[in-house]
N, C-alpha and C positions, 0 to 999 in steps of 0.2 A: 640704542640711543635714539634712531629714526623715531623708532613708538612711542617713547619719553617724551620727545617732542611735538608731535602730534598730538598727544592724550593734554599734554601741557595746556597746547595752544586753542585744542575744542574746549580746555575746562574754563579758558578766559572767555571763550567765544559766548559759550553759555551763560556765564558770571555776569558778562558786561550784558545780554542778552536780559538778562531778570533786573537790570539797574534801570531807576527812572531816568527818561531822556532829559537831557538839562534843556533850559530853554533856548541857547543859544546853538542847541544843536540843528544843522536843517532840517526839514521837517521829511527829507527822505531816507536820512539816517535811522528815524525812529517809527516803530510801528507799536502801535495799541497803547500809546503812553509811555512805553520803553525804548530803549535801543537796539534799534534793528538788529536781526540776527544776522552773523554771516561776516561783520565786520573786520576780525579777525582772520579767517581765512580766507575772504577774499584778495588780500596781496599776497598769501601765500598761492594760492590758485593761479592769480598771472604769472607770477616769479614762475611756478612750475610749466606755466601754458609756455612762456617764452623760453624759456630753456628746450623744451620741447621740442617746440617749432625750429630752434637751430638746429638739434641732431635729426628731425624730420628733413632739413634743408640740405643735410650732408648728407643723408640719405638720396635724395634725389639727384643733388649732385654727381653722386655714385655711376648713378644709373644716364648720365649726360643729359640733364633735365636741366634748362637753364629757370634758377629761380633765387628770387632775394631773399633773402631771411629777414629784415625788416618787412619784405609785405607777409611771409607768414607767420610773422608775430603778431601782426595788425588782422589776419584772417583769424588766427586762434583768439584773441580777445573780441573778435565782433562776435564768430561762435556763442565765447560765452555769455559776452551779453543777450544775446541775441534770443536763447533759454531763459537766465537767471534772471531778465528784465519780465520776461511774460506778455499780459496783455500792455501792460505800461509803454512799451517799448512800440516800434514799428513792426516788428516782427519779425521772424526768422529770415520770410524771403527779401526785405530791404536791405538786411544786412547784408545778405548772400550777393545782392543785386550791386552793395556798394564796394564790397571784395573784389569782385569779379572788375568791377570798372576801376579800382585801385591795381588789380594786376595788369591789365590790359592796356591801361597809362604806361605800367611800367617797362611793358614792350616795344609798345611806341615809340618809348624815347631812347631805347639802343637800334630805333632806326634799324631793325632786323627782324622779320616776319615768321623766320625759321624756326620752331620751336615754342608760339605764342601758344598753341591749345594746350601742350604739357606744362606749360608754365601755369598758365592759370587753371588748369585740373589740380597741379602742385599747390595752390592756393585752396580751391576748395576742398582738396585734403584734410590741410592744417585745419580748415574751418567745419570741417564735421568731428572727424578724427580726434581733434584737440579740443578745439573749441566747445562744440557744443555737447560733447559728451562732459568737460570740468563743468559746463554748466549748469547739469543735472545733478552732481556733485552739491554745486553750489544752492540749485533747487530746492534738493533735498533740505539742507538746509534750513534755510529758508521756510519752510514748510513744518520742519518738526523739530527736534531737539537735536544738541549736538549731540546728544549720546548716540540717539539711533544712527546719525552717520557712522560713528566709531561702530557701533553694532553691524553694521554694513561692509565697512574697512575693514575691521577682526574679520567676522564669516569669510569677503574676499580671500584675503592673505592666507586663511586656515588652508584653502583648496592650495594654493603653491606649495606651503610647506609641509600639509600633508603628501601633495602629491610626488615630492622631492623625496624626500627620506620614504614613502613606502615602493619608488621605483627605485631607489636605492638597494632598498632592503632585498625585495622579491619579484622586480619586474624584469619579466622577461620578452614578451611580445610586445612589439615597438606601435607606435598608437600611429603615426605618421612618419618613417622613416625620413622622406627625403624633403623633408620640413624641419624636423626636430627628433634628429636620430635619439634625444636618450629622455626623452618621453614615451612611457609605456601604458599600456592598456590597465593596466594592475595601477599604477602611480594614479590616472585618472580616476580610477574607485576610492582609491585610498583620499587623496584628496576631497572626489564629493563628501566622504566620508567623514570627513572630519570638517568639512562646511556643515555639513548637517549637525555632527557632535554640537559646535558653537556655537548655533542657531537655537535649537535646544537648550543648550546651559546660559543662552542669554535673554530668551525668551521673555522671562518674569521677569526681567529685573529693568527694562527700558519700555516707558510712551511713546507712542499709544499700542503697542504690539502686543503688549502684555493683557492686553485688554478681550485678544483674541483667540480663539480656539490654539491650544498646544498644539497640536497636532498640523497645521498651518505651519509652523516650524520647519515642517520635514521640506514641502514643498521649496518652501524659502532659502533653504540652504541649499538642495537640492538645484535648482535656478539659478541660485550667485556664484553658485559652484562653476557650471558647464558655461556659463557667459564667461566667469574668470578664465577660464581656459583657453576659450574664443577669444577673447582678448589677449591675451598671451601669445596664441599661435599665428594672429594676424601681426602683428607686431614681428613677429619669426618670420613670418612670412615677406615684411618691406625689407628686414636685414638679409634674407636670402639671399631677395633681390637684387640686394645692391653689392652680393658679396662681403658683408661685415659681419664680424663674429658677435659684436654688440653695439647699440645705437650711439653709442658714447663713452667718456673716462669723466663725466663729472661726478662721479659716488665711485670709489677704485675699489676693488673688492665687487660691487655689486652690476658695473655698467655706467649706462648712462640713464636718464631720467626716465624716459621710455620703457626701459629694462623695469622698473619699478614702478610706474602708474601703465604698463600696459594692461593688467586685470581690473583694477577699479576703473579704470577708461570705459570700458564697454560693460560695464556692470550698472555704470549711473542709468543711465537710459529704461531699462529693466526692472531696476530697485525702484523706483519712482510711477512707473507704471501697474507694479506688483504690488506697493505697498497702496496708494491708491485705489485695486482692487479691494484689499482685503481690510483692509481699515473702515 
């Protein structure tokens, strides 16, 4: 039903994307004559970024970190402007500059010094972590079709579910025990595995990649694969920390938000660099 929704919501993103912009649209809603791409899923983006950022806050919480969850909601949305705006914007490090003096306020005023450098580390977290990696999400974007994001999101998610059902099936040697005891060395194959499979089988059919050597493919999935992972384990790695079996109960069955965008988190950054290359 997640994917349903997703595929739903790029096929509008795209849709309104080829529509001419009316003329009472602002004129930074619309690029090349049409409507801007992205519009669509960027409230879907904060909606996720802020959700995020409170199970990030309960996380640090965890760990006796004093920090608000409105300023890491406000770090995770500078984040992502801070990418998806580009050269338009001030730039990454003004954001970062105006974060840090937004947390820094906020220490201030509890009159208590105790605990100001993890608080606002706790802040530039949200704002790498969350922030500016949805923003390369949103880049993407931005930059090329909804599909190939989808084609980005599919390849991701392939490497979890391959990698789930083949350490299932036959994994016996553990990839990182005292991280993520039931991740195995065999489950990680199986997953690149099959990042690569849908890299492959999506190749020809999405702009502008299709454009490019097959064989490019391997590489590609290959990459979304082992960052998918990296991203997962990091993610494993803050709940370690804090002692939580998972980052949250807002999706029951699955976790919390973080449980589910920790792979594409650390994949935007990569895909966008990679496809860049090779385009």
């Amino acid at each position: 039903m997640l994917i349903a929704a997703l595929v739903a919501m790029l096929w509008l993103d795209q849709w309104l994307a080829d529509q001419p912009a009316p003329n009472w649209l602002p004129a930074f809603l619309a690029r090349s004559g049409n409507i801007a791409p992205g519009l669509v899923l960027l409230p879907l983006a904060l909606f996720l970024g802020v959700l995020a950022s409170r199970e990030l806050a309960i996380l640090l919480r965890a760990k006796g970190v004093r920090t608000n969850t409105p300023i890491l909601s406000l770090a995770t949305i500078a984040g992502m402007a801070a990418v998806s705006a580009g050269a338009q914007g001030p730039g990454s490090l003004g954001y970062a500059v105006a974060v840090l003096a937004i947390a820094a306020l906020d220490i201030c005023r509890t009159r208590d010094p105790i605990g100001a450098m993890t608080a606002i580390a706790g802040a530039m977290l949200a704002f790498v972590h969350l922030g500016v990696m949805l923003g390369f999400l949103l880049a993407l974007r931005q930059e090329h079709s909804a599909w190939l994001l989808l084609f980005i999101l599919v390849t991701t998610k392939a490497c979890d579910i391959g990698a789930f059902f083949t350490g299932k099936a036959i994994g016996k040697h553990k990839l990182i025990p005292w991280l993520s005891p039931k991740k195995t060395w065999e489950g990680l194959v199986g997953g690149v595995l099959a990042s690569i499979a849908i890299a492959l089988a999506g190749w020809s059919l999405v702009e502008p990649v299709k454009d490019a050597p097959l064989l490019l493919a391997i590489p590609t999935g290959l990459i979304i694969a082992l960052v998918a992972q990296a991203g997962d384990l990091a993610i494993s790695l803050y709940k370690r920390d804090a002692a939580a079996k998972d980052s949250g109960q807002s999706l029951p069955g699955f976790g919390g938000i973080l449980d589910i965008i920790d792979s594409p988190l650390l994949v935007g950054p990569f895909a966008y660099a990679w496809l860049a290359l090779i385009i």
